[in-house]
Backbone bond lengths (Angstrom), bond angles and torsions (degrees), N, CA, C in turn:
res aa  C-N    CA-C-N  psi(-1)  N-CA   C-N-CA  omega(-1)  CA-C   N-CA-C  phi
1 X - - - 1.457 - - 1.507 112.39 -
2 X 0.939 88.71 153.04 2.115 90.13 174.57 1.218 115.47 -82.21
3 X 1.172 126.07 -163.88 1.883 147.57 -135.72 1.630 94.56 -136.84
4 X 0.935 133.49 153.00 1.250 148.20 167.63 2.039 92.85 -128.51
5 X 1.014 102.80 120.06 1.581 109.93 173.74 1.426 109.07 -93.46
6 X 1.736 116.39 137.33 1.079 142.53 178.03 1.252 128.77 -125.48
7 X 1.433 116.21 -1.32 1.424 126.32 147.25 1.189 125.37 -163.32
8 X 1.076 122.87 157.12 1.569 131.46 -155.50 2.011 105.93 -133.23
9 X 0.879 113.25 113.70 1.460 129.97 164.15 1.679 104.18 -45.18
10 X 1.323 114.77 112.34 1.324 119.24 -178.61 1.616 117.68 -98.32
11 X 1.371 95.80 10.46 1.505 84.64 -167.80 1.289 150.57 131.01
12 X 1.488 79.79 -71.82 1.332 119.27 177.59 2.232 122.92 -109.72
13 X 1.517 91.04 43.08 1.397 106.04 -172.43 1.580 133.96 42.14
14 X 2.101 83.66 36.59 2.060 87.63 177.29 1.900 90.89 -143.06
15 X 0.783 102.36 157.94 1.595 121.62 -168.56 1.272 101.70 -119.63
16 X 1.590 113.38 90.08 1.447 115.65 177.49 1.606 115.73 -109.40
17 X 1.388 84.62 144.69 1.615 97.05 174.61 1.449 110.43 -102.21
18 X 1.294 119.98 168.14 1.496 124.88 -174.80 1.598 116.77 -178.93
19 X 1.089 104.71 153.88 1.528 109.69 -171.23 2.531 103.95 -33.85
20 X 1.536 74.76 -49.67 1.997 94.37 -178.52 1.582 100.69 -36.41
21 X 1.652 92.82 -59.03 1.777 103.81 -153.51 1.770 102.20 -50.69
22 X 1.666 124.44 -17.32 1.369 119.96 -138.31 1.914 76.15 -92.58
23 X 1.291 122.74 -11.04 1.605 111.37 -171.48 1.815 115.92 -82.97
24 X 1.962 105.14 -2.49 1.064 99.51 -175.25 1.110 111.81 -84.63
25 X 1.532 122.32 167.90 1.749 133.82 145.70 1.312 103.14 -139.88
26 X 1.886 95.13 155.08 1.163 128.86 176.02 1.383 110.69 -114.04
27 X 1.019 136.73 95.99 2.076 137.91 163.81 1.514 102.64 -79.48
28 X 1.109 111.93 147.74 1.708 123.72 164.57 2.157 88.39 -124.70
29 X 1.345 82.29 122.62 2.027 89.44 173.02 1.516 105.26 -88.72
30 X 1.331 115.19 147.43 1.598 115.96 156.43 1.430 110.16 -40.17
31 X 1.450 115.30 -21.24 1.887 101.69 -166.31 1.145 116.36 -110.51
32 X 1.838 111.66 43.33 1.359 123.54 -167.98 1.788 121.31 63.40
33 X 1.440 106.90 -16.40 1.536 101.18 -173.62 2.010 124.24 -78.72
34 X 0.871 110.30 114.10 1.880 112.57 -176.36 1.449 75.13 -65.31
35 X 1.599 111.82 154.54 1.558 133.23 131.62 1.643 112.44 -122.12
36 X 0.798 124.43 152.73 1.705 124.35 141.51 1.314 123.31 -153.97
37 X 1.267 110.71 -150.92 1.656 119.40 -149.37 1.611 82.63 -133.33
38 X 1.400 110.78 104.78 1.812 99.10 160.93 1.740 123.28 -93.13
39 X 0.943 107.67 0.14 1.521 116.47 155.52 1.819 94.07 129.09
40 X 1.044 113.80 -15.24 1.499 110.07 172.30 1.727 106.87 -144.01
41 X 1.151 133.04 -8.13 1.822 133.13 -162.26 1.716 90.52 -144.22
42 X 1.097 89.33 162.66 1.822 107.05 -173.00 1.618 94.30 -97.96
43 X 1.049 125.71 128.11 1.308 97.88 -179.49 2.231 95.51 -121.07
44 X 1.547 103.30 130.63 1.437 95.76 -154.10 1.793 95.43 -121.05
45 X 1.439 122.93 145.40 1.676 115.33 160.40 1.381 112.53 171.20
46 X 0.985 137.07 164.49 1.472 137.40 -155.90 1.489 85.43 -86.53
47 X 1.623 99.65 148.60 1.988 133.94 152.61 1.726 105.25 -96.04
48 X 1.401 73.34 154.48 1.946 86.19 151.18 1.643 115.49 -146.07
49 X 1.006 120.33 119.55 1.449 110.69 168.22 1.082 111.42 -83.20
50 X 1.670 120.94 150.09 1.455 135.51 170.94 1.086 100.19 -131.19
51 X 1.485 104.39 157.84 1.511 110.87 -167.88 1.480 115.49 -106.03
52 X 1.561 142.55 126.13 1.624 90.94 36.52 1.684 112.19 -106.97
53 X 1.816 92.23 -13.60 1.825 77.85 176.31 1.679 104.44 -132.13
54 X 1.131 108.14 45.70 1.543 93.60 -173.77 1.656 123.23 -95.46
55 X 1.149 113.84 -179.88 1.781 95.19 -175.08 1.746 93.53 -168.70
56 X 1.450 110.10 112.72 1.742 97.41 173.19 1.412 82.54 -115.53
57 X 1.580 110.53 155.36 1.551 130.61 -177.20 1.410 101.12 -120.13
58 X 1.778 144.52 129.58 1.076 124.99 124.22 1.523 76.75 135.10
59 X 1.485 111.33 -166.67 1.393 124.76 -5.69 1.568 118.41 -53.98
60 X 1.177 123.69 151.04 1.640 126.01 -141.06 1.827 73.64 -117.36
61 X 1.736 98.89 160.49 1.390 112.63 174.42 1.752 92.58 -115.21
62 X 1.172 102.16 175.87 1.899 102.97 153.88 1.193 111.13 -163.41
63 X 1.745 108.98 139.62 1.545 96.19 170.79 1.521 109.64 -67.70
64 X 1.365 116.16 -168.97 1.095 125.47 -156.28 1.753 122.63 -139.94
65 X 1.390 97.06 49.29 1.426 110.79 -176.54 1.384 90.76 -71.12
66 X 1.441 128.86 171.32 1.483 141.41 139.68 2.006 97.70 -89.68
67 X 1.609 90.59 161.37 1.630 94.20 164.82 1.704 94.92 -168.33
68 X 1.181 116.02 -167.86 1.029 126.89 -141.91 1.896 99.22 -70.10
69 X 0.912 123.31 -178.18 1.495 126.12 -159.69 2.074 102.35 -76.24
70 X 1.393 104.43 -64.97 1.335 127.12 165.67 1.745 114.41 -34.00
71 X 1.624 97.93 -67.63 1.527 100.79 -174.47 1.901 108.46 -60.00
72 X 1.387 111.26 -18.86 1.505 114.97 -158.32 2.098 87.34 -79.43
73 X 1.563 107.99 -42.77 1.211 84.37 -143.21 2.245 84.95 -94.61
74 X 1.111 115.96 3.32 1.394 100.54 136.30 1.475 156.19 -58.63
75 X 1.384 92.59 -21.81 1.438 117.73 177.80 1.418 88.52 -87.39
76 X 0.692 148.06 -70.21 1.707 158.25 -159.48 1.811 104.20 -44.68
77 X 1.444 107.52 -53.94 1.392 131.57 164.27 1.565 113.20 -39.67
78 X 1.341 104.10 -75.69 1.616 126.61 141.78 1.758 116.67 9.26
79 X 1.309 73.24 -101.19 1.703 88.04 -179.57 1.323 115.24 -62.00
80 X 1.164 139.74 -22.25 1.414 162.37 159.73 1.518 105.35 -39.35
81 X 1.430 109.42 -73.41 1.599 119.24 170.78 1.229 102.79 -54.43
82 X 1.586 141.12 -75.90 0.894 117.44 -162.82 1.597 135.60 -68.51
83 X 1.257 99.83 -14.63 1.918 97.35 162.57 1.581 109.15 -79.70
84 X 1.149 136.16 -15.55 1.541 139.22 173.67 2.103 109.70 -84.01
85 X 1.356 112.64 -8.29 1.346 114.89 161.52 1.295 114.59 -71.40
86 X 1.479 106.67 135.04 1.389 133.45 158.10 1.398 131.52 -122.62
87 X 1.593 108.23 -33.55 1.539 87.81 175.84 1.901 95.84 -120.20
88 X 1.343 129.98 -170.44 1.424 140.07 168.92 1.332 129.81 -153.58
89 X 1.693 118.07 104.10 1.596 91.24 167.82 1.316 126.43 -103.93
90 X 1.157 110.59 -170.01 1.971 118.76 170.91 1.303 103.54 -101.93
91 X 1.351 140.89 178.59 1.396 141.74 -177.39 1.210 80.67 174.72
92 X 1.533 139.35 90.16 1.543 140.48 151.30 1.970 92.87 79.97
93 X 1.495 89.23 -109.27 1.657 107.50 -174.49 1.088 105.20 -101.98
94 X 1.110 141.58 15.93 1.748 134.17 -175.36 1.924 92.11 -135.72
95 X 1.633 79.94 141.78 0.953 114.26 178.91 1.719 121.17 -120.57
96 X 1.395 125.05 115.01 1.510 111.28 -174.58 1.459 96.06 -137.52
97 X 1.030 124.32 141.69 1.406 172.39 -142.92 1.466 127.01 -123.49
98 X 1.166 130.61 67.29 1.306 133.47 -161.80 1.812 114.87 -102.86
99 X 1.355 106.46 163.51 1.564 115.62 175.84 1.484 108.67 -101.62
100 X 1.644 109.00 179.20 1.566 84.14 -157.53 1.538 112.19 -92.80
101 X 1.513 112.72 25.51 1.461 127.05 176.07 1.662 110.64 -98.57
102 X 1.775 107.28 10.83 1.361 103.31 179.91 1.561 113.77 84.21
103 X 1.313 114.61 -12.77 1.724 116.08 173.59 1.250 119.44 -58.20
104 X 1.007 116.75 133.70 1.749 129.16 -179.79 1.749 98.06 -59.40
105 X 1.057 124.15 113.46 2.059 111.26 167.51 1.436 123.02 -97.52
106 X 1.674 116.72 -44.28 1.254 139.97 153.58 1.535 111.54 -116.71
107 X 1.645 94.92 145.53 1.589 111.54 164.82 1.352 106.43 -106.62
108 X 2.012 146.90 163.14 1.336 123.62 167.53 1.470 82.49 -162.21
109 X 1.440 110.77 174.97 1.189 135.18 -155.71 1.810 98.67 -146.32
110 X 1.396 109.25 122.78 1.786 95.06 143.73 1.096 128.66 -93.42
């Protein structure tokens, strides 16, 4: 099953959530491929896990809707964190996503 995302790496060294962030998902496929939902574009591209906690995402594709100014530059945020992931753990239902300085990039939920 996929990820429901609950925070998003802004950037600016805070991991905010927001009504926006609740439209993302994160899937990992059996066939190596990530998809998700960046709140307006699909954003799609092969993972690899390494063991024991590593995780590179991307290079990511996206379709190419426009949407509203806010949702665009979340997605932007978005995809941002997830090409800056390297390692990942589980903790029950949460899922967080870090760079390799230990920064939080994504938070998610199943």
């Amino acid at each position: 099953g996929g990820w429901s995302v609950t925070g998003v790496n802004n950037g600016k060294d805070a991991v905010e959530g927001t009504a926006l962030t609740e439209a993302l998902t994160a899937d990992f496929g059996p066939d190596g491929t990530f998809s998700g939902h960046g709140g307006c574009n699909t954003l799609t591209g092969p993972y690899e896990v390494t063991d024991p906690d590593g995780l590179a995402i991307g290079p990511l594709a996206s379709t190419k809707m426009a949407c509203a100014e806010d949702v665009m530059t979340l997605e932007a945020q978005y995809s941002a964190a997830l090409a800056a992931t390297t390692t990942y753990t589980i903790d029950g239902n949460t899922l967080t996503l870090r760079d390799a300085d230990g920064a939080t990039q994504v938070t998610a939920t199943r």
